[in-house]
Each structure stands twice: as C-alpha cells, then as structure tokens.
C-alpha positions as CSV (number, residue, x, y, z in Angstrom):
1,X,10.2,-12.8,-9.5
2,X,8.1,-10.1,-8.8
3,X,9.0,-6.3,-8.7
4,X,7.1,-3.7,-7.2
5,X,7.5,0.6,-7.6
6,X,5.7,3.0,-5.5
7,X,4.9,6.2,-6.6
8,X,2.7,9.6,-5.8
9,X,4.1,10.0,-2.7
10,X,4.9,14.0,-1.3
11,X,4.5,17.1,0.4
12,X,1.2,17.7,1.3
13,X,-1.0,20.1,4.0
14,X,-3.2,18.2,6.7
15,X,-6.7,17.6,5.7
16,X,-4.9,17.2,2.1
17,X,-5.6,13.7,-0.2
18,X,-2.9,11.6,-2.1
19,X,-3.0,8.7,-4.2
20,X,-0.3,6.4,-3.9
21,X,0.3,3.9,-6.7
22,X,2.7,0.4,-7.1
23,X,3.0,-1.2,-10.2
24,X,3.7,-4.8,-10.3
25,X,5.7,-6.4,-13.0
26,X,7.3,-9.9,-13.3
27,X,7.0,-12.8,-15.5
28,X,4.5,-14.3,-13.2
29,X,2.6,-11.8,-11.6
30,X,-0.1,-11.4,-14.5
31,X,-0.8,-15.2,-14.3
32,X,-0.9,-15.6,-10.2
33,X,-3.2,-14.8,-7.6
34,X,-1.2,-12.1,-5.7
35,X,-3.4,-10.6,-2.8
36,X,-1.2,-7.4,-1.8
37,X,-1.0,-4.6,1.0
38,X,0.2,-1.0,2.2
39,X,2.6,-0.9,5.1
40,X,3.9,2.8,6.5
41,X,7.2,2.7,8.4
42,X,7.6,6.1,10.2
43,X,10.7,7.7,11.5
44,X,12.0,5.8,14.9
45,X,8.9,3.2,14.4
46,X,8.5,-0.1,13.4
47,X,6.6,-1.1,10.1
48,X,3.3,-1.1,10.3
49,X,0.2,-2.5,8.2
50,X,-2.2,-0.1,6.1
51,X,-4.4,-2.2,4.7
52,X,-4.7,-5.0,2.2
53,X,-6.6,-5.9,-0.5
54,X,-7.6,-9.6,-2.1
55,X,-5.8,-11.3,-5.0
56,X,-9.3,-10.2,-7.3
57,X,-9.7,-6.7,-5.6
58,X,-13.1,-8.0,-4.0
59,X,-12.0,-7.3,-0.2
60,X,-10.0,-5.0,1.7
61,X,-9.1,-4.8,5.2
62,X,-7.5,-2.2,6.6
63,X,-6.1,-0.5,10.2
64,X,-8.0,1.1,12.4
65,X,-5.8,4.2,12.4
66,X,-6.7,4.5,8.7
67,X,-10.3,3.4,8.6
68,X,-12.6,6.3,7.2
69,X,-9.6,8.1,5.6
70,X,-7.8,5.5,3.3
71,X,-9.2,3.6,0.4
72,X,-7.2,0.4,-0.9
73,X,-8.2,-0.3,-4.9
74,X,-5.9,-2.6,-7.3
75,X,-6.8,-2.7,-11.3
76,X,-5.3,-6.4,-12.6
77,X,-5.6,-5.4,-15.9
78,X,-2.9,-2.7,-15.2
79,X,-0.8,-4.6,-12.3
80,X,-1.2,-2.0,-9.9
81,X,-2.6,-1.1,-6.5
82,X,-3.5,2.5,-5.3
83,X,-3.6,3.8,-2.0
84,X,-6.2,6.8,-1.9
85,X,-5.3,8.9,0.9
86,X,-7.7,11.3,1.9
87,X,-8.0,14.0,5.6
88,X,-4.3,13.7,5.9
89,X,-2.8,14.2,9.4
90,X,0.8,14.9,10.4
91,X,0.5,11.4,12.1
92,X,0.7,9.8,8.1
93,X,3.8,10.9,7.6
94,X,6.3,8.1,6.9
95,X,7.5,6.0,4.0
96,X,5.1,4.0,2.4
97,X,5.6,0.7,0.9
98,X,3.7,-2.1,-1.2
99,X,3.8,-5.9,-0.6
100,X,2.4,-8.9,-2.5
101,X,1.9,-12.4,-1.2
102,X,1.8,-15.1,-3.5
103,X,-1.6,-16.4,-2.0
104,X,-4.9,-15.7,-2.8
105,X,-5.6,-14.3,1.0
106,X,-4.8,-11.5,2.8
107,X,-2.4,-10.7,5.5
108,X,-1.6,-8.3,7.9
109,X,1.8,-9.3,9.3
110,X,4.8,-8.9,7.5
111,X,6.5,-12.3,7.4
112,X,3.6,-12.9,5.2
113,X,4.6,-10.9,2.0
114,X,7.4,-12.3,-0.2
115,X,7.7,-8.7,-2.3
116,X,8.3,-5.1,-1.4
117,X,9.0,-1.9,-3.4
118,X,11.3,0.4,-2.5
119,X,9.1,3.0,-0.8
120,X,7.7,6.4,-0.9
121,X,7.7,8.9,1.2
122,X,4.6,11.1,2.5
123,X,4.9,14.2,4.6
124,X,2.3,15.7,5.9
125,X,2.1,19.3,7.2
126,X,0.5,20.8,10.2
C-alpha cells in the first residue's frame, strides 16, 4: 500500500505563488517506479489533470491551463512531489490532490492512478 498527504495548500492573492507538497509513504513505494501527478477538482467541476511527472523526475507534462505558471518536481530520496504554483488566478482555486501509478509512465486520466491523498485546498483571491 501506498499512502499519500498533501500539504501547503491556502489563502493566497492573485498573481501570488504556493508550493504544494505530497509525501509518499508505504512499504513499497521506495523500491517501485511510481510515476505520479496533480489533479484540481473545483467546486461544481469534475477532476481535472495538472500535470504529471515520470517515475525518475526526468519528464513532466502538464495542462495547458497551467503551462507557464506551474512547475511539477518530485525528490525520491524524500518520497515527495511538489507542485510550485506561481501567477495565481482566481481560476486555481479548488482542492488539489496527488496520485501515483504503479508504472514507470505517465498518465493523464484518472482511471490510471491507483493512489490519492486526501486533498488540499487552494483559494485564490481577486
């Protein structure tokens, strides 16, 4: 099993930065090639992908709503994955959660992750 907690998330102003972070932890996470992703879900909409990032941190891919603005970064040694947030717009507000994938590719659909945290929420003020 694999468990996942988000953190950093919060009030912030638009053009603001944040840096979200989810820690992995699980018997066989260190050991396995995880490749993992941010998903937003905001209120009355349907999940949506943020961007993902390779089992070895060596490629990302990410949305086109977030392209520019949001930096995907994972540090194995650590078990964690940040999301650095940066020129925040009222349109980023909504919970924000982290997925893993026990695969060594990336995904942008969310039948492909077998993991989520909990969630954090982001608000961002006009």
């Amino acid at each position: 099993q694999v468990q996942l907690v988000e953190s950093g998330g919060g009030l912030v102003q638009a053009g603001g930065s944040l840096r979200l972070s989810c820690a992995a932890s699980g018997r066989t996470f260190s050991t396995s090639r995880y490749s993992m992703a941010w998903f937003r879900q905001a209120p009355g909409k349907d999940r949506e992908f943020v961007g993902g990032i390779l089992w070895d941190g060596r490629s990302t891919i990410g949305a086109d709503s977030v392209k520019g603005r949001f930096t995907i970064s994972r540090d194995n040694a650590k078990n964690t994955m940040y999301l650095q947030m940066n020129t925040l717009t009222p349109e980023d507000t909504a919970v924000y959660s982290c997925a893993a994938r026990l695969k060594s590719t990336m995904a942008r659909i969310i039948p492909r992750y077998d993991y989520w945290g909990q969630g954090t929420q982001v608000t961002v003020t006009s």
